[in-house]
C-alpha positions, 0 to 999 in steps of 0.5 A: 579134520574135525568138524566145529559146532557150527560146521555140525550145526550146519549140517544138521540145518541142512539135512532138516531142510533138505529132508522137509523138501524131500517131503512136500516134494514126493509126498504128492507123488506119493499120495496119487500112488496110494488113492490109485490103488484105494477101493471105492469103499475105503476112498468113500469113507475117509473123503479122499484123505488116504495115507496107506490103503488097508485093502488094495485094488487094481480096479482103477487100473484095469479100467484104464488098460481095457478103455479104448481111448486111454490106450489109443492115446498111450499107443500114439505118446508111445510112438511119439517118444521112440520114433521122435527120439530116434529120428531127433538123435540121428538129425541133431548127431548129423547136424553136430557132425557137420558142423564139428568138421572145420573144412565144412564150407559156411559153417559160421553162417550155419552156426549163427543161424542156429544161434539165431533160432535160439535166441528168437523164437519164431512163435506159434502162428508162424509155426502153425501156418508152416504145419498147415501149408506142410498138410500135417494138421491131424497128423501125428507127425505134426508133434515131431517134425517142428520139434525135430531137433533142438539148436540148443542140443545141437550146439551142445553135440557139436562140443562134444565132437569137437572133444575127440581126438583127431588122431582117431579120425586121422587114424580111421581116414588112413584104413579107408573110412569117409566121413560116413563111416567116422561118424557111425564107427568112430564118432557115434560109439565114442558118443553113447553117454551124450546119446543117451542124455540128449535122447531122456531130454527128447523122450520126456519132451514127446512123451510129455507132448501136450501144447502141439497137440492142441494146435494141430490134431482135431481128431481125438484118437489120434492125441497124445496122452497127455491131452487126455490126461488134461481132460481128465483132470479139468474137464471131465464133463467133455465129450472125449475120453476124459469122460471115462471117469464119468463113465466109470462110475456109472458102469463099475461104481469107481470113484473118478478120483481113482481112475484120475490117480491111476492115469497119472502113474501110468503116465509118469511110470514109464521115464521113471522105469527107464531113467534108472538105466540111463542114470550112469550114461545120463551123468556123464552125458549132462557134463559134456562140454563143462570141461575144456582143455 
């Protein structure tokens, strides 16, 4: 079909917009990447204002990857978004389960409750005093305990059980499976594409942990990175690791800006490596439940 002038206007309109967005949108992104690897000289120099480094320098890097409290708050980000990950998979999987078989007794009720926390949040002081009562203030499991499992995904999940054929199920039960084996041998391998979308949503999500770090944990070494990062980037005239830029230029004459550069791509480098991988599973997990008949 041959396009008209102004199907071709259109067109042109729209790539140049898109283009522009595409532009304003990374070029910030860009130009943290670039100044994290400027010297101190070149950055001195031109006031900040890099496009292109003429001479590359990982000191800023090095710094961070040799400070203490840097690598104590990656180390808990870390653990929160692998540990918090697979135990929110396995709760949120099991709850969808249940709910997905129709025989479950009260499964209205449940379900409506679920709803319910969905559409009223229970708020900070009441979540607050729960940690407390639980003796998990200053605990690391204080940032994966209260977000354990979404209802929002767990609806999700249960729609894309509820989208597998019963013969197999029916099939599985004739060779001897309970539901126990179901749900790990039939189920859960049919369910890599939802796994793998749900579980990128609940690493970001603690890997990004900031707000819950702020509430509950009072000891500095046990915060995640984002905390320091926030410390880094606002208040770097505090006592804890934000300082480090402080530190830095007084003991290796590094400009903070730098370091403050190199800790945001450390923060951001590791959902951006891993989401390339995921992308094929990651599309055909988002269109769960879309589709109906």
């Amino acid at each position: 079909m041959k396009e008209s002038s102004g199907d071709r206007l259109f067109n042109i309109a729209n790539i140049t917009i898109l283009v522009i967005i595409g532009i304003v949108t990374l070029f910030p992104l860009y130009y943290v990447f670039v100044v994290s690897f400027a010297t101190p000289y070149e950055y001195v120099e031109k006031n900040g204002f890099i496009l292109f480094p003429t001479e590359w320098t990982l000191a800023s890097y090095k710094y961070l990857l040799t400070t203490s409290a840097f690598m104590k708050s990656t180390g808990v980000s870390a653990f929160l978004a692998t540990v918090g990950t697979a135990l929110s998979l396995v709760v949120t999987a099991g709850i969808a389960f249940g709910l997905s078989r129709k025989r479950l007794r009260g499964r209205k009720i449940i379900l409506m409750l679920i709803l319910f926390t969905i559409l009223f949040n229970p708020g900070i002081i009441p979540q607050y005093i729960l940690v407390r009562d639980l003796g998990l203030i200053n605990s690391v499991w204080s940032l994966i305990l209260p977000v354990l499992s979404s209802g929002w995904y767990v609806i999700l999940m249960k729609s894309f059980f509820d989208n597998i054929p019963t013969e197999l199920e029916e099939a599985a039960t004739i060779d001897g499976c309970n539901d126990l084996g179901i749900f790990f041998r039939i189920v859960l391998p049919l369910s890599i594409p939802a796994l793998v979308a749900f579980g990128l949503f609940y690493a970001v999500a603690y890997w990004n942990t900031f707000f819950n770090a702020i509430l509950f944990i009072n000891d500095f070494d046990k915060v995640p990175l984002q905390v320091v990062l926030r410390n880094m980037l606002i208040d770097s005239d505090t006592s804890t690791s934000g300082a480090a830029a402080v530190e830095m230029v007084s003991e290796q004459q590094l400009p903070a800006q730098t370091i403050k550069m190199a800790a945001v791509v450390i923060s951001t480098l590791p959902i951006l490596l891993i989401y390339p991988f995921l992308q094929k599973h990651f599309a055909k997990g988002v269109m769960l439940g879309s589709v109906k008949g």
